[in-house]
C-alpha positions as CSV (number, residue, x, y, z in Angstrom):
1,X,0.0,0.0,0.0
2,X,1.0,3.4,-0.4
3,X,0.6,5.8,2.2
4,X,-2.2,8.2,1.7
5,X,-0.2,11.9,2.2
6,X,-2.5,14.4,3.8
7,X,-0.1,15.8,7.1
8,X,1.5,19.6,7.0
9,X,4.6,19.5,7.0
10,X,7.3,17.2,5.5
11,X,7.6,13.6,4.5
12,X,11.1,11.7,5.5
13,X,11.4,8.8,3.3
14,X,13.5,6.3,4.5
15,X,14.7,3.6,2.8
16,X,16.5,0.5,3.2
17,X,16.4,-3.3,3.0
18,X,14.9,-3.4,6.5
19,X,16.3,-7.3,6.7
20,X,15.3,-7.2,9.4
21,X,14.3,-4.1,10.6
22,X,16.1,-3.4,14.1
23,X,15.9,-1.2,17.4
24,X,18.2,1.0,15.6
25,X,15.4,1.5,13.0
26,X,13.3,2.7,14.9
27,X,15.0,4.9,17.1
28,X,16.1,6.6,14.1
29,X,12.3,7.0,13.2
30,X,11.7,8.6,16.4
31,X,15.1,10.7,16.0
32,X,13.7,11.4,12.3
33,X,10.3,13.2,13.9
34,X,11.4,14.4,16.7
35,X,13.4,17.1,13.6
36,X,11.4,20.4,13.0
37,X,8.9,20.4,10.1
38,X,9.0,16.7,9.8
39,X,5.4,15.7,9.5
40,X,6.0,11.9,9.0
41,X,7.9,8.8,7.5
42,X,7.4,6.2,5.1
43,X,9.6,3.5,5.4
44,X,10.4,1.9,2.0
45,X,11.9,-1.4,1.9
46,X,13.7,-2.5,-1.1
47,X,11.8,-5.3,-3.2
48,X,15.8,-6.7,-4.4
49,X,18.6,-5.6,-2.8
50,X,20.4,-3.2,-5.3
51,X,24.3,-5.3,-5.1
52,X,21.7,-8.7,-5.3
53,X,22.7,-10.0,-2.0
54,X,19.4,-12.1,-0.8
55,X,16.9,-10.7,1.1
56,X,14.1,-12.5,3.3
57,X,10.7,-12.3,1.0
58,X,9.5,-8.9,0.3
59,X,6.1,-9.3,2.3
60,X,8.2,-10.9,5.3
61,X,9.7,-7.4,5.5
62,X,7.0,-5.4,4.3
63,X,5.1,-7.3,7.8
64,X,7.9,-6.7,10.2
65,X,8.3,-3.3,8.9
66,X,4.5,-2.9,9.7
67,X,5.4,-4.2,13.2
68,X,8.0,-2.0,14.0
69,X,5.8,1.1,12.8
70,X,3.2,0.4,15.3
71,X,5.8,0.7,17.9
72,X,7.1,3.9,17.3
73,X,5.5,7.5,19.0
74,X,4.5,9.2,16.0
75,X,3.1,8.8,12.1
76,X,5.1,5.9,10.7
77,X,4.0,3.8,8.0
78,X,5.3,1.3,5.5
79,X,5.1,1.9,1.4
80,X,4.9,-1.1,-1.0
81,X,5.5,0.8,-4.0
82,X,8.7,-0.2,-4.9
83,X,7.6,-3.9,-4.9
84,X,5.1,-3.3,-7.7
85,X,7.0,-1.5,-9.8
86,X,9.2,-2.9,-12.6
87,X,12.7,-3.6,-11.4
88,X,15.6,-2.7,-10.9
89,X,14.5,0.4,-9.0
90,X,16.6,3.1,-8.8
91,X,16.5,5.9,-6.3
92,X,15.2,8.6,-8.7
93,X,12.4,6.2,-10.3
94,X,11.0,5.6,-6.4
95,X,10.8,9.2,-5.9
96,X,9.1,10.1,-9.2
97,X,7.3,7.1,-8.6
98,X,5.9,8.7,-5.0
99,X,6.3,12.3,-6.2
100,X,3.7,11.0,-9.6
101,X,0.9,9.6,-7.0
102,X,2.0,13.0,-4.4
103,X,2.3,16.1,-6.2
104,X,1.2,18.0,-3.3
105,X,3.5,16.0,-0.6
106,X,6.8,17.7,0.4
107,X,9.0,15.1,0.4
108,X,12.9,14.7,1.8
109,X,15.0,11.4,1.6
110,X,16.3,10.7,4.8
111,X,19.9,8.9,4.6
112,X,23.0,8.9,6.7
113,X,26.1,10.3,6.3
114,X,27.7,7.5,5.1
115,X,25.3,6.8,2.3
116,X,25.2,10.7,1.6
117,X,29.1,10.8,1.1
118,X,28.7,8.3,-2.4
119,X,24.9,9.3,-3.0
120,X,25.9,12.2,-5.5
121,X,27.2,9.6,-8.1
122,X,23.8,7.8,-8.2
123,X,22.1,7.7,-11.6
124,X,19.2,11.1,-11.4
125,X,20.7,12.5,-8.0
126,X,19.8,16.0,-9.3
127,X,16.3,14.8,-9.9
128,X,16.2,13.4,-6.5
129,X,17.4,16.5,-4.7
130,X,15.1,18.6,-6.3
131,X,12.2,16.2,-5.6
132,X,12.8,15.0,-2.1
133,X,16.3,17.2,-0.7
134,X,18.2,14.9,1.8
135,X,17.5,15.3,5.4
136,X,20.9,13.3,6.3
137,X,22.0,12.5,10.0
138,X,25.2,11.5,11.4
139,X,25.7,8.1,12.5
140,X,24.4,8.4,16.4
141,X,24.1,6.2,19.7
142,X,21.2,7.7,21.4
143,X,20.0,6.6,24.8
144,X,18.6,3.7,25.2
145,X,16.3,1.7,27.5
146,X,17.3,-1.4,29.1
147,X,17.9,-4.1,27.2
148,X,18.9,-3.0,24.3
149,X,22.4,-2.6,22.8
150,X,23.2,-0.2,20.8
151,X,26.7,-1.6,19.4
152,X,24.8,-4.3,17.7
153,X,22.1,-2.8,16.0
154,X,23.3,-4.0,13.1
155,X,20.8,-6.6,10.9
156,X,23.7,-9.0,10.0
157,X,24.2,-9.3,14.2
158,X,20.4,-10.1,14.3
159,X,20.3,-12.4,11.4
160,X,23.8,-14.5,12.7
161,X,22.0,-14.8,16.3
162,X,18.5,-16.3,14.5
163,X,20.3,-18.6,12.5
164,X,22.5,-19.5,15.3
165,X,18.7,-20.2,17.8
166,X,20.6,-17.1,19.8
167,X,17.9,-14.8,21.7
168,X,17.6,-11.1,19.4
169,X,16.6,-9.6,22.5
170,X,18.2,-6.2,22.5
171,X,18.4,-6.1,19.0
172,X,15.0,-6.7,17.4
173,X,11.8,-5.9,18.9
174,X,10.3,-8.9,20.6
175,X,7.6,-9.2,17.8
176,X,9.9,-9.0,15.0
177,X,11.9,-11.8,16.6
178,X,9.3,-14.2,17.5
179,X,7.8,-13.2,13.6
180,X,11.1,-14.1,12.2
181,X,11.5,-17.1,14.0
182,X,8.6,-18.8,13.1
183,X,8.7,-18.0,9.7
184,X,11.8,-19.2,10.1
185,X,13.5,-16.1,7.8
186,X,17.0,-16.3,9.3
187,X,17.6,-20.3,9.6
188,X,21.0,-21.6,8.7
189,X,19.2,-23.1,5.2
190,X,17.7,-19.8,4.6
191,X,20.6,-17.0,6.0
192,X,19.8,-13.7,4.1
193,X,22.8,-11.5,4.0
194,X,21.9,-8.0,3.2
């Protein structure tokens, strides 16, 4: 589904192969809104992961994402759109993509700085900055409850402890584990690396 746009004020689009989608994920989602003028996010898993490594099935992530959403304070929700259309999907065909269906929705493309420091050699990143700027954040460690660990927030960590039968706790939300698990995503047999 995509996300009907109808808030003031911008939309962060944040993308990623959410495989699975971690405590880090959504602490940066809260991060994300707690940022002036940010109205909501869409979080937009990829459908394939664009260096081909393999992914969990694109509804598996689609329905965690989903999960995670419903944890965070504030208007997060998860867009399909790049599962229906034709692949590979680029950056700058996602955003015309949403800007087509959202002509009135300002739009910014949440990414960190990592990803920012190579994003200007990807094919249309003129078109994409003038459709959706990029709201980029620094790599950060921000307070967390008990239980969870921040050096590990890391989706490879998460995916080596479920194929491994090791407890996620601290890593993944409890749902998301226990989802994972018995869909059994992250077994040795079916280890996705990205």
């Amino acid at each position: 589904m995509v996300p009907t746009a109808n808030a003031s004020g911008k939309v962060a689009l944040l993308g990623g192969s959410f495989n699975p989608p971690h405590c880090g994920h959504l602490r940066l989602c809260e991060a994300i809104l707690a940022m002036p003028g940010i109205a909501g996010v869409w979080l937009v898993p990829v459908a394939v992961h664009p260096g081909r490594k393999p992914l969990a099935p694109f509804a598996d992530r689609l329905h965690m994402c989903r999960l995670m959403a419903a944890r965070v304070a504030g208007p997060v929700t998860v867009c399909d759109l790049e599962g229906r259309l034709e692949p590979p999907v680029k950056t700058r065909d996602l955003v015309r993509a949403l800007v087509a269906l959202h002509p009135e929705t300002p739009f910014v493309l949440a990414m960190g700085a990592d990803v920012a420091a190579h994003a200007p050699r990807w094919p249309g990143w003129l078109d994409i900055v003038q459709a959706a700027p990029p709201l980029i954040f620094p790599r950060f460690e921000p307070d967390f409850e008990p239980g969870f660990e921040p050096a590990v927030w890391a989706s490879t960590e998460a995916r080596r402890r479920l194929a491994a039968g090791e407890p996620a706790s601290g890593l993944l939300l409890p749902e998301i584990e226990d989802y994972a698990t018995a869909r059994r995503l992250y077994g040795p047999e079916t280890h996705a690396e990205a």
